[in-house]
C-alpha beads as a LAMMPS data file, in Angstrom:
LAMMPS data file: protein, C-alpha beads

284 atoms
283 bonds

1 atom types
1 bond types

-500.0 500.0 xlo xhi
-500.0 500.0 ylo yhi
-500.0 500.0 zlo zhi

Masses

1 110.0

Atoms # bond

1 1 1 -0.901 -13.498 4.160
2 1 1 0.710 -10.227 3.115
3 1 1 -1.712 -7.771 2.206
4 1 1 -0.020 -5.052 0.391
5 1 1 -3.728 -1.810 0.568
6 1 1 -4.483 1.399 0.367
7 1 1 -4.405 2.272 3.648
8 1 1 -1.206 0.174 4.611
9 1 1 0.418 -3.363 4.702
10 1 1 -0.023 -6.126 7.012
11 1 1 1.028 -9.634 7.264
12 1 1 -0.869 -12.316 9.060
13 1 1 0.212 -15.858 9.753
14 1 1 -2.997 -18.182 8.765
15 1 1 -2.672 -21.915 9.853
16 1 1 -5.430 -24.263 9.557
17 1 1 -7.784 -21.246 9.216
18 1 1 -7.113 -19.565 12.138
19 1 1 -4.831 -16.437 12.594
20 1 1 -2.204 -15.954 14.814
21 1 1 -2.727 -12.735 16.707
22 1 1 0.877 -12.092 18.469
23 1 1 2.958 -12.142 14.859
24 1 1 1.226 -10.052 13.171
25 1 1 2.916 -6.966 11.792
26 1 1 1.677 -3.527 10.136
27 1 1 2.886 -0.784 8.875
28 1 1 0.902 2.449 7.717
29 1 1 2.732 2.799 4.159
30 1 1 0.574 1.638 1.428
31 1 1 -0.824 2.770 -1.557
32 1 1 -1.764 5.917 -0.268
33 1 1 1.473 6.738 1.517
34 1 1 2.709 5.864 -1.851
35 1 1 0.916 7.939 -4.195
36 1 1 1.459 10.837 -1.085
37 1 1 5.552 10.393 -1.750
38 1 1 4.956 10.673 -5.354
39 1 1 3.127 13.752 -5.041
40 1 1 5.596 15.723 -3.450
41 1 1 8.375 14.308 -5.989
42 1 1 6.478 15.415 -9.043
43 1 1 5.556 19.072 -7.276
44 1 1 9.460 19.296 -6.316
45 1 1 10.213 17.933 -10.550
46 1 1 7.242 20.466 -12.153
47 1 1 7.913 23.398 -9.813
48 1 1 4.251 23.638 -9.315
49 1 1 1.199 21.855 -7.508
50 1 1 -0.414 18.819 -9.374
51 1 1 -3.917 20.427 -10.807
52 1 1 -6.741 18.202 -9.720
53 1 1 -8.504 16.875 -13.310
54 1 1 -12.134 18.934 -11.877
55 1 1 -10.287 22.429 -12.314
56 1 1 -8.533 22.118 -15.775
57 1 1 -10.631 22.707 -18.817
58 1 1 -9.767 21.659 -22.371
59 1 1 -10.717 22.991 -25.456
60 1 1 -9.881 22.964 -28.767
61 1 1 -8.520 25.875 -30.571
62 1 1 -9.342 26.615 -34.296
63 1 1 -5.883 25.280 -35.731
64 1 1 -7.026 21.717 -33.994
65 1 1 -4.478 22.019 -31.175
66 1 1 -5.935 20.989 -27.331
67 1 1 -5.473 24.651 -25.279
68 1 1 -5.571 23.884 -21.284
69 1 1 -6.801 26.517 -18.865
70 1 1 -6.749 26.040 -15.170
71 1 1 -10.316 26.713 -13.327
72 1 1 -10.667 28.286 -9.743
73 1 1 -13.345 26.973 -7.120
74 1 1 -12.450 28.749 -3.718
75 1 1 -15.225 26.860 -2.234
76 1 1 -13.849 23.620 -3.046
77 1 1 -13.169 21.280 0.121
78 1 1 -9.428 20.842 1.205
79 1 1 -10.361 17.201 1.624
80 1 1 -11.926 16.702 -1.799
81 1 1 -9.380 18.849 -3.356
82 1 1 -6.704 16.683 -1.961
83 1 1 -8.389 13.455 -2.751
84 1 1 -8.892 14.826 -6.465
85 1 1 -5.042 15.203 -6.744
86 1 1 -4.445 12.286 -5.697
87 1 1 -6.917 10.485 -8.095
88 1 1 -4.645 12.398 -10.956
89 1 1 -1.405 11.046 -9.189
90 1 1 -2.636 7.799 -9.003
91 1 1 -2.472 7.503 -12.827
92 1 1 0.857 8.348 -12.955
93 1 1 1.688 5.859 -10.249
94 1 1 0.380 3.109 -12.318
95 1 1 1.709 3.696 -15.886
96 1 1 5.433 4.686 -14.846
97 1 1 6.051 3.186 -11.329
98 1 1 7.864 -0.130 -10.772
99 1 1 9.814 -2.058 -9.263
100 1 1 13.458 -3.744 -10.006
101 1 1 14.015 -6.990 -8.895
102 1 1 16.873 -6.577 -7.188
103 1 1 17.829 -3.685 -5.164
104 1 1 19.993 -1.163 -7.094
105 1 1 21.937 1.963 -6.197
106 1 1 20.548 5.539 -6.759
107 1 1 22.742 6.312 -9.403
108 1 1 21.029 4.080 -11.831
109 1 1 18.845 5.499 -14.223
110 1 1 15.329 4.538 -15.147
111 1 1 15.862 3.379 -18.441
112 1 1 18.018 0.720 -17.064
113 1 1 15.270 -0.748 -14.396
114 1 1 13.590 -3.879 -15.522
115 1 1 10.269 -2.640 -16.389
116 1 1 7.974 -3.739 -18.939
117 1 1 6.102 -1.207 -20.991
118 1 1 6.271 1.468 -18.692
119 1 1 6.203 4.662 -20.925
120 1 1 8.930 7.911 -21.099
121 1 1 6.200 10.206 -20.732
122 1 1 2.865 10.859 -18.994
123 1 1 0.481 13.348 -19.984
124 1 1 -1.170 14.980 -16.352
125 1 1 -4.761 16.648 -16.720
126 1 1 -3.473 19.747 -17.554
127 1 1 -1.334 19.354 -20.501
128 1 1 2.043 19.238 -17.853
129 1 1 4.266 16.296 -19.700
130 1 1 6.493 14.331 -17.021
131 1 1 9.725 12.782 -17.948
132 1 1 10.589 9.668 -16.637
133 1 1 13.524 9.582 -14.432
134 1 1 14.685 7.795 -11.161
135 1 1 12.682 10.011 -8.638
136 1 1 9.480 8.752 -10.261
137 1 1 10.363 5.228 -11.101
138 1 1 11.763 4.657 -7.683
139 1 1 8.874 5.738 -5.270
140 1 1 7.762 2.176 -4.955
141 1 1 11.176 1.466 -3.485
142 1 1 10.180 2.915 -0.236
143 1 1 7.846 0.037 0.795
144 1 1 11.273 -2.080 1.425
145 1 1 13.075 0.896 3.273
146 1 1 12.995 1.270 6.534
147 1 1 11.233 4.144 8.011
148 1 1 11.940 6.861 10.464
149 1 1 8.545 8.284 10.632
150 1 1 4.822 7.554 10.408
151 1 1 3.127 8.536 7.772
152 1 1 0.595 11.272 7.879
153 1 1 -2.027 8.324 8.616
154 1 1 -0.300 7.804 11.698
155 1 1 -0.445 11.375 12.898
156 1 1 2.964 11.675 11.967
157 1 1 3.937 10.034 15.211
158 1 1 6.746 7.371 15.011
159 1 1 6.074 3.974 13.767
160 1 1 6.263 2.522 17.294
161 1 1 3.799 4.586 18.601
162 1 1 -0.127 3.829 17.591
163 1 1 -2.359 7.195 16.382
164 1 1 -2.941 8.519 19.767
165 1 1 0.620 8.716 20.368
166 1 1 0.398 5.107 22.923
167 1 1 3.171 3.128 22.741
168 1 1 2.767 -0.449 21.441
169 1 1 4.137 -3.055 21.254
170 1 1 2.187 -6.356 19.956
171 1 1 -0.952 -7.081 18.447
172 1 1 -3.336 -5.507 15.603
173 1 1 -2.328 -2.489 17.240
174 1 1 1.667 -2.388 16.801
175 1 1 3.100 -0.532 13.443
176 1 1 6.255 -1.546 12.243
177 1 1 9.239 0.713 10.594
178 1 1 10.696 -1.842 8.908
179 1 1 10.420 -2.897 5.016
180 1 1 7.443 -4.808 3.589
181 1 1 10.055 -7.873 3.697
182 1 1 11.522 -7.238 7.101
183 1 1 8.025 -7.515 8.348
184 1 1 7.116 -10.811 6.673
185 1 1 10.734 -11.922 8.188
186 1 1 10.234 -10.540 11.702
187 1 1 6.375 -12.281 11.287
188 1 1 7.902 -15.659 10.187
189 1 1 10.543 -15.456 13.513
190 1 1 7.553 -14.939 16.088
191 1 1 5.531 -18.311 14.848
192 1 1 6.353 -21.567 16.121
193 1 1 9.568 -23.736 15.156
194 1 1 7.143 -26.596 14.116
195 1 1 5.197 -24.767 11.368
196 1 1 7.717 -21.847 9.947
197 1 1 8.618 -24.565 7.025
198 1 1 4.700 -24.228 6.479
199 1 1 4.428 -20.750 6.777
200 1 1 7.244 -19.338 4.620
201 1 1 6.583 -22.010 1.567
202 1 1 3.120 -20.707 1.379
203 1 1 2.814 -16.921 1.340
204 1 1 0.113 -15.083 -0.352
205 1 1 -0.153 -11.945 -1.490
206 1 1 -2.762 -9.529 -1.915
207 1 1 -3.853 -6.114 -2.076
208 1 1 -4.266 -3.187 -5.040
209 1 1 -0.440 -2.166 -4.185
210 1 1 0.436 -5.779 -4.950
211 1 1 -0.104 -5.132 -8.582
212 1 1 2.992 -3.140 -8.986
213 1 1 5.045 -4.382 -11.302
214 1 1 7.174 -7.086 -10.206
215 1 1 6.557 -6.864 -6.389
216 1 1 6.222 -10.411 -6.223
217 1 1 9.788 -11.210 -7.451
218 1 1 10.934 -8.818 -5.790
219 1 1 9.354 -9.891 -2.537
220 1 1 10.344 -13.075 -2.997
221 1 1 13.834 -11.749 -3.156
222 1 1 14.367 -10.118 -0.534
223 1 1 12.427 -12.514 1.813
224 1 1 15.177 -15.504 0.458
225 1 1 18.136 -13.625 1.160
226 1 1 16.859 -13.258 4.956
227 1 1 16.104 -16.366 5.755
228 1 1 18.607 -19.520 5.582
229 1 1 19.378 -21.252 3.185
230 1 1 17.528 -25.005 4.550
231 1 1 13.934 -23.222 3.427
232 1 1 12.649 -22.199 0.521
233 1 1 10.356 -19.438 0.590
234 1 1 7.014 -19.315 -1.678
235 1 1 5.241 -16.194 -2.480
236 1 1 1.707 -16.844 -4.167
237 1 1 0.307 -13.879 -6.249
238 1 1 -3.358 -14.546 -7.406
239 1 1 -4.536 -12.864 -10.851
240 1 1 -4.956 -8.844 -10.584
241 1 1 -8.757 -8.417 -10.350
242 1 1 -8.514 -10.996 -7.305
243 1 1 -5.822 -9.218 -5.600
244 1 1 -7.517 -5.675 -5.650
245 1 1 -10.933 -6.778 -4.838
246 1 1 -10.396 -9.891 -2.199
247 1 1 -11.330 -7.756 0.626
248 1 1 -14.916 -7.390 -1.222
249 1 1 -14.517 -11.128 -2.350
250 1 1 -13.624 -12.785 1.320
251 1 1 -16.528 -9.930 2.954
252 1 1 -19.012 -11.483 0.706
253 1 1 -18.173 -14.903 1.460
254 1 1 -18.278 -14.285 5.436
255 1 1 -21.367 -12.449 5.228
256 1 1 -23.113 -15.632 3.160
257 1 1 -21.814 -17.969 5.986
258 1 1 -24.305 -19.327 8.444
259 1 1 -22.141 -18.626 11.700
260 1 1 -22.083 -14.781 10.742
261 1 1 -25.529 -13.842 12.636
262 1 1 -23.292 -14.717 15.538
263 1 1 -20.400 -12.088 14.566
264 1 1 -21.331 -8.908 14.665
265 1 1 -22.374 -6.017 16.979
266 1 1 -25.540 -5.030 16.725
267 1 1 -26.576 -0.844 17.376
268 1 1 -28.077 -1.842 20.650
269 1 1 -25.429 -3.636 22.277
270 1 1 -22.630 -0.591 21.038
271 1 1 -24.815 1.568 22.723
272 1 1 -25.522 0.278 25.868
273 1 1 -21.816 -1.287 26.004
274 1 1 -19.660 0.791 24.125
275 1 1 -16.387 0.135 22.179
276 1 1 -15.391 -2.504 24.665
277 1 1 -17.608 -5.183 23.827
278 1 1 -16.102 -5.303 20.725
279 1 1 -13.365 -5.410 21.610
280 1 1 -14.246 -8.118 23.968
281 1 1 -15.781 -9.914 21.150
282 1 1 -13.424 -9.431 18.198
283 1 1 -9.899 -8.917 19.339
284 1 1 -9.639 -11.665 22.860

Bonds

1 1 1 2
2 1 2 3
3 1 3 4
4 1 4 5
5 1 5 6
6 1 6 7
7 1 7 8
8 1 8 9
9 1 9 10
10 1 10 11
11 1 11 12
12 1 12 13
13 1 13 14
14 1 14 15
15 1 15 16
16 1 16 17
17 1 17 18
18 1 18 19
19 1 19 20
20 1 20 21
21 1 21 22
22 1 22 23
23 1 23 24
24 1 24 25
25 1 25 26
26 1 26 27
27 1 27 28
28 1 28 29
29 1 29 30
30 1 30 31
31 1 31 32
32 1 32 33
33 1 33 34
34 1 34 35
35 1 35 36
36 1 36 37
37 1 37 38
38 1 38 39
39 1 39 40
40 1 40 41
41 1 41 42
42 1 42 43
43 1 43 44
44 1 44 45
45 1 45 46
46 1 46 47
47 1 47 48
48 1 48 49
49 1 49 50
50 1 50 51
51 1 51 52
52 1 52 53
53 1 53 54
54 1 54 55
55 1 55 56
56 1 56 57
57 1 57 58
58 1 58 59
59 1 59 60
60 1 60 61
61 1 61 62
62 1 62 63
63 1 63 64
64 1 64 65
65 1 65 66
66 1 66 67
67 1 67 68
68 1 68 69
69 1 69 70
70 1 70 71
71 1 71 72
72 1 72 73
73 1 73 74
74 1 74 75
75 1 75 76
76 1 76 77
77 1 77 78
78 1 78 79
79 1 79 80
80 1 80 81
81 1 81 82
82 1 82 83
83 1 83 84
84 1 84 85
85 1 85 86
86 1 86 87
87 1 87 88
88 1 88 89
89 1 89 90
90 1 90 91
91 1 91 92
92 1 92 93
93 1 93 94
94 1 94 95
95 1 95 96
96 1 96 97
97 1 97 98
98 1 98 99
99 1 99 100
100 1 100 101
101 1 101 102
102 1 102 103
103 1 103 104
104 1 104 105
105 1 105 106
106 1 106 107
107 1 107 108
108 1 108 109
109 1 109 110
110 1 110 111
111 1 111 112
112 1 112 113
113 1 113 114
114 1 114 115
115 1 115 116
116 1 116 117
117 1 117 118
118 1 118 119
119 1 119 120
120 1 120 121
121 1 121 122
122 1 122 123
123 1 123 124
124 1 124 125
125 1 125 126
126 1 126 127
127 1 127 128
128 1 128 129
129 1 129 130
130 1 130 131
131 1 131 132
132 1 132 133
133 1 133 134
134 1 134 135
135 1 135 136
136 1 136 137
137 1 137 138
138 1 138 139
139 1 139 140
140 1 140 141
141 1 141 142
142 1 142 143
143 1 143 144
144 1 144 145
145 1 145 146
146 1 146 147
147 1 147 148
148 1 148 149
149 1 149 150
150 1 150 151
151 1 151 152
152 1 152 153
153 1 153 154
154 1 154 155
155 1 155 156
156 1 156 157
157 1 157 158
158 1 158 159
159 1 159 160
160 1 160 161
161 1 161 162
162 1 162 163
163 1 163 164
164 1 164 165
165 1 165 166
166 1 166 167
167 1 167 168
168 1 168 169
169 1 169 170
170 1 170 171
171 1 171 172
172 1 172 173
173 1 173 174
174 1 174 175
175 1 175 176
176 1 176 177
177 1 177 178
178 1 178 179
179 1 179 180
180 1 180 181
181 1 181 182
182 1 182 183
183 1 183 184
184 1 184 185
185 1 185 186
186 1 186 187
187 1 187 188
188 1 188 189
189 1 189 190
190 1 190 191
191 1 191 192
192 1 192 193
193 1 193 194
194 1 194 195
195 1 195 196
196 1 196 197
197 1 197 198
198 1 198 199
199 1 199 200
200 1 200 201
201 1 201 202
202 1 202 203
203 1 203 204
204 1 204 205
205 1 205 206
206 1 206 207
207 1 207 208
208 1 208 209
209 1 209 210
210 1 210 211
211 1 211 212
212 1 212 213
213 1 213 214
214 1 214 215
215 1 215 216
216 1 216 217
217 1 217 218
218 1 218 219
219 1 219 220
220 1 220 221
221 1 221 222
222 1 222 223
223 1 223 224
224 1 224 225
225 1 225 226
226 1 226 227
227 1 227 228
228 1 228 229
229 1 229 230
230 1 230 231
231 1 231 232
232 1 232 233
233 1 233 234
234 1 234 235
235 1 235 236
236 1 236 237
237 1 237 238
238 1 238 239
239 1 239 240
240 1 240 241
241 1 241 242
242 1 242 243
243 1 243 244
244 1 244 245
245 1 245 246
246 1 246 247
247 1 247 248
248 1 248 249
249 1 249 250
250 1 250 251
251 1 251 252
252 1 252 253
253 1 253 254
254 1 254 255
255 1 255 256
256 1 256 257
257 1 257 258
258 1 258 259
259 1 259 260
260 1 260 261
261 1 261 262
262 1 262 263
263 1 263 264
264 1 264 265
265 1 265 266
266 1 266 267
267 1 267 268
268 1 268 269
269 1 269 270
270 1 270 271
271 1 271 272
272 1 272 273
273 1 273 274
274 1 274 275
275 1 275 276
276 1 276 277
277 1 277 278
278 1 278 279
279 1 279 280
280 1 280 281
281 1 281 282
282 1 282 283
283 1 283 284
């Protein structure tokens, strides 16, 4: 399972319906990390901040033309305002940003990437026109670089070290600073010799970042050109809407299960226990 989110990627060996805890790999750059990077490289392209859609007003002069003016609320919370910016970035994100299928060098322009319909311009909410060129269409990229530093979801520590600045080293708690594919390659190497063959022929992908354009193929890829040449790797991508909402989907379907009386935590054991029954519970 690689589950490309908002909040991050992670990828989870599943056999015969149980996962297997020490392989797992995660990494903090996801869709928010994303649409983060693409902020600052359309500030540093405009010359300006991006304007949040709530403080931009349009109205229509009396030749017909749309005139923009830019509103000011000083009381306005940094975390809103933020969020708000990020809401307009993610538009842009998803009608111009891509990725090739293979990995090309930085000299080649955008027109030459392999992406369908992806448009020359985009129109942000107020009025500011962006042309497409490399530093936008290339943002995606990043997911298959390999990373020096945590992103600010991390506390800007280093990848090897968890939020709190702990070092670690296995587990749900480990990040890793390699690419998306490096991690589904390092995840492959820590299962078992007798079911890699299984593992690697049936990988499935998930996740709202997953819908970039062509981040399947390109997945795929990368992943083949890692591993030898005696397997054949198989990456699975289910149809958009499942992708983006299969956290909601596979919640639903655990919470209608008969067994799941028996899973949680109740308020009364948390607070007479505390944070370690759970993690007595959930994660031994």
């Amino acid at each position: 399972m690689v589950d490309c989110g908002g909040s991050g990627c992670c990828v989870a060996p599943v056999v015969d319906g149980y996962v297997l805890r020490r392989p797992i790999q995660r990494s903090n750059r996801g869709g928010i990390w994303l649409s983060e990077q693409l902020q600052e490289a359309l500030e540093a392209k405009l010359g300006k901040p991006v304007t949040p859609r709530y403080a931009v007003r349009r109205k229509r002069s009396a030749s017909g033309e749309l005139v923009y003016s830019t509103l000011d609320f000083p009381d306005t919370h940094p975390t809103y305002e933020r969020q708000a910016k990020l809401w307009a970035v993610d538009s842009v994100k998803e009608a111009m940003c891509g990725l090739p299928l293979w990995r090309m060098p930085d000299e080649v322009l955008a027109p030459h990437l392999p992406l369908p319909r992806r448009p020359a311009q985009y129109e942000l909410p107020d009025g500011t026109v962006v042309e497409a060129s490399p530093d936008i269409y290339r943002v995606p990229e990043r997911l298959f670089d390999r990373a020096v530093e945590a992103p600010a979801a991390a506390g800007g520590k280093d990848v090897g070290e968890g939020a709190d600045g702990r070092q670690v080293k296995g587990g749900l708690g480990a990040l890793s600073g390699e690419g998306l594919h490096q991690m589904v390659y390092d995840s492959i190497s820590a299962c078992d010799v007798d079911i890699r063959k299984e593992v690697i022929s049936n990988m499935v992908l998930t996740g709202a970042t997953s819908q970039l354009p062509y981040l399947p193929e390109r997945l795929h890829r990368e992943i083949t050109s890692l591993l030898p040449t005696v397997f054949k790797a198989k990456v699975v991508a289910p149809e958009p809407i499942e992708r983006r909402y299969g956290v909601w989907i596979g919640g639903s379907i655990l919470c209608s299960l008969g067994s799941f009386q028996q899973l949680w935590l109740s308020k009364a054991e948390y607070e007479e226990l505390g944070p370690i029954l759970s993690d007595q519970r959930f994660f031994q």
